[in-house]
N, C-alpha and C positions, 0 to 999 in steps of 0.2 A: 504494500500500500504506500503513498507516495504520502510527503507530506504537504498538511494545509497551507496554501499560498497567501501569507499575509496582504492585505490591504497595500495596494501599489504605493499609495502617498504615505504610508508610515514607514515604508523603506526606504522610497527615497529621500524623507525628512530626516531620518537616524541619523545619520552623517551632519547634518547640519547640526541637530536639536545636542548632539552632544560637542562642537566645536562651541558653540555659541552658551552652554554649560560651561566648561572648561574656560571662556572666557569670563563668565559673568562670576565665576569664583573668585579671579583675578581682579573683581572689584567692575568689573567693564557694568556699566546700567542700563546701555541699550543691548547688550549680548542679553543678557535676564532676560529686558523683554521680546526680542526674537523666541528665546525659549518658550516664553510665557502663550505668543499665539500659535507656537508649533501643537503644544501639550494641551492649550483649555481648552482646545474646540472637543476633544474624545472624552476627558476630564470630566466636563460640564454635562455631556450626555452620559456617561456613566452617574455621575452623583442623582442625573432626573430620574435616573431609574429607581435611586432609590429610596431621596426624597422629595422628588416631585417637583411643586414650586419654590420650594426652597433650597434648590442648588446651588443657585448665584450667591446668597450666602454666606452657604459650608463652603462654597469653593473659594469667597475670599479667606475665610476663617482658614480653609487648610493653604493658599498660597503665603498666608502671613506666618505660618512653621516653615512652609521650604524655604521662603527665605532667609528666615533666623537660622537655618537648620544647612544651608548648603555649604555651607564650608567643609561639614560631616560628610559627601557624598562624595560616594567613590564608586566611579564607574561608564559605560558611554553612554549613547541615546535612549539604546533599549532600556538598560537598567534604569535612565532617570525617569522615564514612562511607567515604571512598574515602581520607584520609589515614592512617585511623586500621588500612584494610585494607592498605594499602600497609606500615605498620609489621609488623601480623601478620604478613605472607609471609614479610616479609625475619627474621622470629623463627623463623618456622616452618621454613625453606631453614635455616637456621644449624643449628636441630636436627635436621633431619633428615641433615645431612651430620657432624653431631657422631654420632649414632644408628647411620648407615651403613644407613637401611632406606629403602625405598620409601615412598612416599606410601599412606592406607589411607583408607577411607572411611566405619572402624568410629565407631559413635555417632549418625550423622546424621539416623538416624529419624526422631525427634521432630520436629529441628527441619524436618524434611520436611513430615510430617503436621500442622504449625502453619500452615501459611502456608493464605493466602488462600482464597477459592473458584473458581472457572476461567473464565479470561476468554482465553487464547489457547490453542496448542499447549503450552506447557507450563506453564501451570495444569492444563491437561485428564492428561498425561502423572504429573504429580506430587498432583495429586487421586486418584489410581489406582492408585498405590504405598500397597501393605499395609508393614508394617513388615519382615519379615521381607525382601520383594521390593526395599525400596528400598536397602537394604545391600547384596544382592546385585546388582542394578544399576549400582547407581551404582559402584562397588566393577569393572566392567565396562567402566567406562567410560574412553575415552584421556585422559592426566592433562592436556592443554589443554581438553577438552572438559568435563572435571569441574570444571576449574576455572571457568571460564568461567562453566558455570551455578551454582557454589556462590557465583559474587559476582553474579551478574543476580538470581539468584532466593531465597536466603538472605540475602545480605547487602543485596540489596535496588540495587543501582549500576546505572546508569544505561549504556551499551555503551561511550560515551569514557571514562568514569571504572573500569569493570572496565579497557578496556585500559590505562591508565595505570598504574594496580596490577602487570597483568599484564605493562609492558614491549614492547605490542604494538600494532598497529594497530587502532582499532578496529574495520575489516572482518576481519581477521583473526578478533578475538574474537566479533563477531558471529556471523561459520560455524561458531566452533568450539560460541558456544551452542547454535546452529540446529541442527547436526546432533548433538551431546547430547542435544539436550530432542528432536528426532524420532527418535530412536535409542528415546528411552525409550518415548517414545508408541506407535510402530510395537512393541515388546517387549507390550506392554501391550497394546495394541488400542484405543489413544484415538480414536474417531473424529473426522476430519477433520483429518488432517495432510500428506494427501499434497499439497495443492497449498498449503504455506506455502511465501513465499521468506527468504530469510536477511534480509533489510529491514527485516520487521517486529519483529525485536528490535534494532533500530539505533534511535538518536536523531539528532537533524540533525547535519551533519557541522561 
């Protein structure tokens, strides 16, 4: 089985997102914010998923730790994608147990309908969500499985780096993207999902 073909624009932003890292350590304040709009746009729809209207928020609240916090990071594009998502959660879990409400998956539309064009089962699944469907899907879906695919396929992470975010194994995270993104596909009518295996959203172990 081959593996999953990341998001075109998050590969070829890696290279940048961690030069312009590297520089903003160095004190540089427009390198930061080069960083800043490579990372929020996947950022920001990962947090809607899972607190809704109040992303823009959590995600100043967790940009004011990366930057008090980036002298500490050590690592290039990919990892500062998966540190910087590891920050969000843990912003996002604090409010939502300050909030007292469930996880929600208002807002995520757009950034649904922005991504790429289809290259596996869930490109083909999330190609295929109307705006109004992908709310109410996703919004369906079990909160490891939403989450799962809102750091594979929004924020763009690679299967070891969502699980480390997520606290889990990466076979864990895998299944739970595999049967998310074929949940959705299967809802939808994407053709050719019935014979993916959970592998090809993994990377080497």
């Amino acid at each position: 089985m081959g593996q999953a073909r990341e998001p075109r624009r998050t590969q070829a932003s890696d290279g940048e997102l961690g030069a312009a890292v590297a520089r903003a350590q160095e004190g540089d304040e427009a390198a930061f914010a080069a960083a800043y709009r490579i990372v929020q746009p996947g950022l920001l729809g990962y947090l809607r998923g899972i607190v809704g209207d109040d992303a823009e928020d959590v995600a100043s609240d967790a940009w004011l730790e990366i930057a008090r916090d980036l002298g500490r990071f050590r690592g290039d594009g990919a990892g500062f994608r998966g540190w910087t998502a590891t920050i969000a959660r843990h912003r996002a879990l604090d409010h939502l147990r300050r909030q007292k409400v469930r996880p929600r998956s208002a807002g995520l539309e757009q950034d649904v309908l922005d991504l790429p064009g289809p290259h596996s089962t869930h490109d083909q699944a999330l190609e295929a969500l109307s705006t109004e469907r992908a709310l109410e899907l996703l919004r369906g879906l079990p909160r490891d499985q939403a989450e799962a695919v809102l750091l594979r396929v929004v924020v763009g992470l690679d299967g070891p780096a969502a699980a480390r975010v997520l606290g889990k194994r990466p076979g864990a995270v895998r299944t739970a993207a595999h049967r998310g993104l074929k949940r959705l596909a299967a809802l939808l009518g994407a053709p050719g999902v019935t014979n993916d295996d959970p592998r090809t959203l993994g990377e080497s172990k």
